[in-house]
N, C-alpha and C positions, 0 to 999 in steps of 0.2 A: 504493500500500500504506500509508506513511505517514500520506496523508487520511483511510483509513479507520478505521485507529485513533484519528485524532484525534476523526473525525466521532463514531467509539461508544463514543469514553469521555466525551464532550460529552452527547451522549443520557443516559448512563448517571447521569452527573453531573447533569443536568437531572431526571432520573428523582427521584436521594436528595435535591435539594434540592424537587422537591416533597413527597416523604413526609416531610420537616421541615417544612413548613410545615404539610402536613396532621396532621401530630402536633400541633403549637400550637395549630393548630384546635379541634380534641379535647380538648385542655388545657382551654384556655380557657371551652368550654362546657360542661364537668364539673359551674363551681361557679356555671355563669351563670344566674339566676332561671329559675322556670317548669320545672324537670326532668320530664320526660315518664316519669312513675311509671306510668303504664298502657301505655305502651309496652314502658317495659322487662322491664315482668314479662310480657307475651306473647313478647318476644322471650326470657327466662329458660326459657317455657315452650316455647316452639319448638326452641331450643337444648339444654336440658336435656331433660326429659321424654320428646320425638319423637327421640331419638338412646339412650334406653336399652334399648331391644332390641337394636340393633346394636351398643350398646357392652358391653351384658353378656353375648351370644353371645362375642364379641371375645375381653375379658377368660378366659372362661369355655374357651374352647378355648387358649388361649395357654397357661394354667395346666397343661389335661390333656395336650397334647403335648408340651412341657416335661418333663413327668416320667416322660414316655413315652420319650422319648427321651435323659432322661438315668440313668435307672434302670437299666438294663441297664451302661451303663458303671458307675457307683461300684460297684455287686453284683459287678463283676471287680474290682477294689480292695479290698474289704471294706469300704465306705465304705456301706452303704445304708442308715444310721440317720441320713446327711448329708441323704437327697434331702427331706425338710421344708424345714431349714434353707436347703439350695440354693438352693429356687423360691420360698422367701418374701423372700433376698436379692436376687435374680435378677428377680424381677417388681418388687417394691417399690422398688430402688434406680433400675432402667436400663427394664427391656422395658416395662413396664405406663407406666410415663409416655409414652415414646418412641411405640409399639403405636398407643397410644389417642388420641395428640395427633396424630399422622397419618392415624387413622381420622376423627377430627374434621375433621382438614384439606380431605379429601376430599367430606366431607359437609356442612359446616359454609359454607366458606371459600365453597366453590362454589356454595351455596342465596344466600348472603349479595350476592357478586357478579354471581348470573345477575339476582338480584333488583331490586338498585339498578341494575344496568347497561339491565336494561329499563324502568325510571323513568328512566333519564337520553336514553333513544332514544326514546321517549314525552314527553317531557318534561317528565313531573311536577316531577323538581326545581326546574327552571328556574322553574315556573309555583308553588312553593310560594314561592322567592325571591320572587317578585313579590308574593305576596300577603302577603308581611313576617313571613312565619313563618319560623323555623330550622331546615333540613332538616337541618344537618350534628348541632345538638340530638336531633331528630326522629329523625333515622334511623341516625347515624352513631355519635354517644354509644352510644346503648341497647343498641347491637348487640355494639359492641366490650366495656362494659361485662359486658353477658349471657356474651358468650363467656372472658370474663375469669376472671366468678364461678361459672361451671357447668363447665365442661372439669376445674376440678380436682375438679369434685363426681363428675365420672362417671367420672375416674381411681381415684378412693378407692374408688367403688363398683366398678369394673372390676377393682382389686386384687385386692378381697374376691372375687370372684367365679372370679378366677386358681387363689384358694389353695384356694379348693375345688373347681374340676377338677384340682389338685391332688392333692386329696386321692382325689376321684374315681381319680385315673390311678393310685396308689400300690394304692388298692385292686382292683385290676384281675388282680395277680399276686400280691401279700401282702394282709393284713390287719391293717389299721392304724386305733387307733380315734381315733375324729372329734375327742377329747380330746387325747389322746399326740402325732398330728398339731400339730396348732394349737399346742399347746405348746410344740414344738418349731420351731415356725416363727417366734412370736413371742419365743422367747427368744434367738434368735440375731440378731434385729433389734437396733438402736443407736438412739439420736438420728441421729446423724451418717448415719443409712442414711433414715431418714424425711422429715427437714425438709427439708433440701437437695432430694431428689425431691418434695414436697409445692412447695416455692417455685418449682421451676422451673415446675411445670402452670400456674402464672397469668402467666409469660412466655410460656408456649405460648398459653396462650386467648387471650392480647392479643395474638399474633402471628396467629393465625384470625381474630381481629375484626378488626384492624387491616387485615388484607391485602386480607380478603373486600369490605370497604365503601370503602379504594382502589382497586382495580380495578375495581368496580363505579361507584364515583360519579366514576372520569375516563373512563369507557371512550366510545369515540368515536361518532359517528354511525352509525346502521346499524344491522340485524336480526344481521348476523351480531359484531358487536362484542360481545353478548351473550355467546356463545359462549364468544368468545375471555378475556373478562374472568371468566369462571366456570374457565376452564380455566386460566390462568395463574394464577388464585387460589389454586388449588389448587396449583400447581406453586412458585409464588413461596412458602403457606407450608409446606409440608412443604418446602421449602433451608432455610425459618428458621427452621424447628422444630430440626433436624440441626444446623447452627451455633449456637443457643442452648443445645442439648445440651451442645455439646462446650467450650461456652465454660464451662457449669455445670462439668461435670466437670471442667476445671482448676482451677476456684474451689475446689471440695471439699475436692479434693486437697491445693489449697495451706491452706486452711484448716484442715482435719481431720485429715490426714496432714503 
């Protein structure tokens, strides 16, 4: 029993001190000559672009049942000039980051790692190393980069998209116009409600990038390694999307509050 604890927190241990390494890696080829500017912007485009159907259905349904199901309760309260205010708090501050940084996870993490993990069982990388190019540059950079800078583009656009099935759901049983709404939703916002959930979306996207093109660029020999490294990408970031949450939300807290 003993051994085997030892043995998996030895693994595990061996695990974080290669994702420090491969973090330095990344570092270091950020600012190293020759940045691969047409890569990144196809990966920008893969990333962003190829994910906003599914992130503004996402956003867009999150919104209207949201209000759906919280409409009915404030209306027993006397509270139902709150439900703007609610679901502009509500989405912006926690669900609309949260939502969409795990919907990315799934889509994102997992395209990223099926991808490089079939370069590495193929063995393109190997064979790019040889030919004294920089794959971790080439592939590793762009990707974690791209997912950096667009997760929080299609969070913003996801928001927006909440507040108007939102709006949508309100109008459903009353009538509320598209003005009075908004108004109300954006006057009950803060700084302190915006920026904190804006900063955390580019720890989530570097957390998508970062995991999807780990798993992917050590995953092991074999057809079915594929799999696996697309599937734990996924699994690996959405635990780190959930702890980066929760580590945001004390900060806030301590800070704001």
């Amino acid at each position: 029993m003993a051994s085997a604890i030892i043995s998996s927190f030895s693994r595990y241990m061996e695990i974080a001190g290669d994702q420090v390494l491969f973090t330095g890696r990344f570092a270091r080829n950020i600012f190293r000559g020759g940045f691969e500017w047409g890569e990144f912007l196809r990966q920008c485009y893969i990333v962003g672009y190829k994910s906003i159907g599914l992130v503004g259905i996402t956003g867009f349904i999150i919104g209207f049942v949201l209000t759906l199901q919280t409409q009915p309760t404030l209306k027993t309260f006397g509270a139902q000039s709150f439900v703007p205010s609610m679901v502009a708090i509500s989405i912006i501050r926690e669900i609309g980051p949260v939502i969409i940084a795990l919907i990315c996870a799934g889509k994102i993490a997992s395209s990223i790692g099926a991808e490089l993990g079939s370069m590495k069982v193929t063995e393109q990388i190997d064979a790019m190393e040889v030919s004294s190019a920089n794959p971790v540059q080439y592939l590793v950079v762009t990707r974690i980069l791209a997912c950096t800078i667009m997760v929080p583009l299609l969070t913003i656009m996801a928001d927006a998209l909440a507040l108007l099935g939102g709006y949508v759901g309100v109008n459903i049983q009353d009538h509320v116009s598209f003005s009075l709404f908004f108004r109300k939703s954006f006057s009950a916002l803060e700084f302190s409600d915006v920026m904190p959930a804006l900063i955390k979306t580019f720890f989530f996207g570097y957390a998508i990038g970062f995991v999807g093109c780990y798993k992917g660029y050590h995953s092991k020999r074999g057809t079915e390694s594929v799999g696996l490294a697309a599937n734990s990408a996924v699994v690996s970031a959405s635990l780190w999307i959930i702890l980066l949450d929760a580590i945001a939300v004390q900060i806030t807290n301590m800070i704001v509050y």
